[in-house]
C-alpha positions in Angstrom: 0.0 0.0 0.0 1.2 3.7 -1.0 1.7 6.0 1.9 0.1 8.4 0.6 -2.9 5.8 0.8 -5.1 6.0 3.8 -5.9 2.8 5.3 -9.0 1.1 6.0 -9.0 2.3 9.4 -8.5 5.6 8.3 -10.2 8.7 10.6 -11.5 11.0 8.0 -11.8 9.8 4.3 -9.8 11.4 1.7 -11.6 13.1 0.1 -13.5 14.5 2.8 -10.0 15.4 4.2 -9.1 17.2 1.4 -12.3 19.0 1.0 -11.7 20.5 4.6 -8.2 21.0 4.0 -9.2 23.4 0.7 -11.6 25.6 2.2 -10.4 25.9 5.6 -8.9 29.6 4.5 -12.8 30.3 4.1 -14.3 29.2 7.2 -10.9 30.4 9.0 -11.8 34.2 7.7 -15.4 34.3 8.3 -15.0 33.0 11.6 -12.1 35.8 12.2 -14.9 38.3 11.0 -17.5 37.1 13.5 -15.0 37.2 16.1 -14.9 40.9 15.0 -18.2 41.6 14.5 -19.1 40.0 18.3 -16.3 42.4 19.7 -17.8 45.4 18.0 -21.6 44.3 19.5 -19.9 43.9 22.8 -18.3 47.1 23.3 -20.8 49.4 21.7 -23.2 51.2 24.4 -26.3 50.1 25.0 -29.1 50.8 22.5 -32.2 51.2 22.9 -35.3 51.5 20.5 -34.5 52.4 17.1 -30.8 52.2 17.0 -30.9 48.5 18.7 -32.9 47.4 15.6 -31.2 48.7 12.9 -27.9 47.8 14.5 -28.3 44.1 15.5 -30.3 43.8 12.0 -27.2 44.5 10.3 -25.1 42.3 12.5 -27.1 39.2 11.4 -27.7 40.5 7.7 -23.7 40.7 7.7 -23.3 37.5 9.5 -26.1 35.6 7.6 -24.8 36.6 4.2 -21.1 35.7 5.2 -22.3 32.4 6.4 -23.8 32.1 3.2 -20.8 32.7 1.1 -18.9 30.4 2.9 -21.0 27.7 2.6 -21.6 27.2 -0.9 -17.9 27.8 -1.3 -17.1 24.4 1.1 -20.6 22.9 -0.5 -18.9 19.8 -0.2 -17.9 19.9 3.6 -19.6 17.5 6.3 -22.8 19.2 7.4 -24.2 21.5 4.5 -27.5 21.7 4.9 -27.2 22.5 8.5 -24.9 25.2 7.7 -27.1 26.2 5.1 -30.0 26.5 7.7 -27.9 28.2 9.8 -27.1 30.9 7.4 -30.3 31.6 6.7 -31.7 32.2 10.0 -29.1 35.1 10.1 -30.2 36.5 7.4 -34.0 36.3 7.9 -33.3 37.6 11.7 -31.7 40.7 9.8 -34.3 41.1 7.1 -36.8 41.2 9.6 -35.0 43.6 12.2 -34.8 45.6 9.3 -38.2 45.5 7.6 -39.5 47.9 9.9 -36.9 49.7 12.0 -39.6 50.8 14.3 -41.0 47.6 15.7 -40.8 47.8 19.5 -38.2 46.6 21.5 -40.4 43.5 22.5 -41.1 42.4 18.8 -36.6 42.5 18.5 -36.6 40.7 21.7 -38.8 37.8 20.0 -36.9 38.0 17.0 -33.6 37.7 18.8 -34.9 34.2 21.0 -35.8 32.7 17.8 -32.8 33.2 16.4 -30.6 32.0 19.1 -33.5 28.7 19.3 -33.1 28.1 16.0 -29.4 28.7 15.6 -28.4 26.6 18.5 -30.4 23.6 17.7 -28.8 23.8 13.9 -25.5 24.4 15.1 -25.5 21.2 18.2 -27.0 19.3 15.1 -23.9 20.5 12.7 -21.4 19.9 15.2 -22.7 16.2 15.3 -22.0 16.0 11.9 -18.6 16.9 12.3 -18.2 14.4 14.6 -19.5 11.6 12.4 -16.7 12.3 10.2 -14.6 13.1 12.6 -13.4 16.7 11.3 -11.8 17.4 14.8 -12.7 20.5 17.0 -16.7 19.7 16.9 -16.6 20.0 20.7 -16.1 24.3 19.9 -19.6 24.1 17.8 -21.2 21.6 20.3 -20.6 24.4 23.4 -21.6 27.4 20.6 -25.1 25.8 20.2 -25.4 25.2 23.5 -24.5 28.7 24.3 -27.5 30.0 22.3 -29.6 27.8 24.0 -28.6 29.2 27.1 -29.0 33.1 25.8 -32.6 32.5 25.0 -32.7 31.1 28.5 -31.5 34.3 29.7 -33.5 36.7 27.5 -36.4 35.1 28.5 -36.1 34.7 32.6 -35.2 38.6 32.1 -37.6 39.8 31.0 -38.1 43.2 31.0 -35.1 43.6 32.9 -32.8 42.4 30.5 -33.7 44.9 27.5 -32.3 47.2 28.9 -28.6 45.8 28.2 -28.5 42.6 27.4 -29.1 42.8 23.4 -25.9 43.9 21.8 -23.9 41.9 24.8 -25.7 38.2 23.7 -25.2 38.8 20.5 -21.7 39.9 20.9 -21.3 36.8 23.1 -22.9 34.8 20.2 -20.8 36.1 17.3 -17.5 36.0 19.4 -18.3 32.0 20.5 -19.4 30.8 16.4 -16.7 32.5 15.5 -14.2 30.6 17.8 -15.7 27.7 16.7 -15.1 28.5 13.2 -11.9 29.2 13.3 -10.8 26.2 15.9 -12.4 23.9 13.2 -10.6 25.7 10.4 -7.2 25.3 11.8 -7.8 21.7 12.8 -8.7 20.8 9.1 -5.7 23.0 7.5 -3.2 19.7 8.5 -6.0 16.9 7.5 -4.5 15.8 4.3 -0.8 16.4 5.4 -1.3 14.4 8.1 -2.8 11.8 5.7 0.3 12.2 3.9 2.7 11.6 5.7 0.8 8.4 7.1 
């Protein structure tokens, strides 16, 4: 058998290896950019009323479309369609934040649970997938769907307490944690083939 031929107790199949290790510069930079956009909903004062919506709408349009891009340019990575999903509820979180900027801060409080429902049950299902094929680093998306989970937890026992600062910090929190997760499995699958190579 070649060396550069996996065996048949191989972790991750070759092609599936190679898939990772060839778009790995992609999720690498969009999980640096979440990083970045968390930060920047972190440290930003709170907001209130208008500016809150039209804000966090373009946080998620930004995020949604980003997550889009990188998706269908690693179509062929473990987990698509959950990634897919994933992207989209971004994106329809910021369409609707945006629709009509004046929507009370009750209506964005909604909007934001749903998301961070939604999201975390696709992202806990997507890090399974990794995990399946063994991509390395799924344990970083496990704790970032669990993580949403837990802000809708919060939002919700909060309430009405917690509009008054909590909105621009769970998001931040959220970006800042998919983001890490991103990145942790990007640099994991950068040495998949090498390491197959030199097997």
């Amino acid at each position: 058998m070649s060396p550069l031929q996996p065996s048949a107790n191989s972790e991750v199949p070759p092609t599936l290896a190679k898939s990772l290790h060839d778009h790995w510069g992609v999720f690498l930079a969009e999980g640096i950019i979440l990083i970045l956009l968390g930060l920047a909903a972190i440290v930003v004062p709170l907001i209130a009323g208008l500016a809150a919506t039209v804000f966090l709408g373009w946080l998620f349009l930004i995020a949604g479309v980003l997550g889009l891009v990188a998706t269908f340019r690693a179509k062929h990575a473990p987990g698509f369609n959950w990634s897919l999903l994933s992207a989209l509820a971004a994106l329809i979180a910021g369409i609707v934040l945006l629709w009509n900027p004046l929507q009370s801060l009750v209506t964005l409080t909604f909007v934001l649970i749903a998301f961070f429902i939604v999201d975390g049950i696709l992202i806990i299902i997507l890090s399974i997938a990794h995990r399946r094929e063994l991509s390395g680093k799924w344990e970083w998306m496990m704790v970032n769907g669990i993580i949403d989970l837990i802000l809708a937890a919060i939002i919700i026992s909060g309430l009405p307490g917690t509009l008054v600062w909590a909105l621009g910090l769970l998001v931040g929190i959220d970006l800042v944690f998919g983001g890490m997760a991103l990145v942790a499995v990007a640099l994991d699958a950068r040495n998949a083939p090498s390491a197959l190579g030199r097997a």
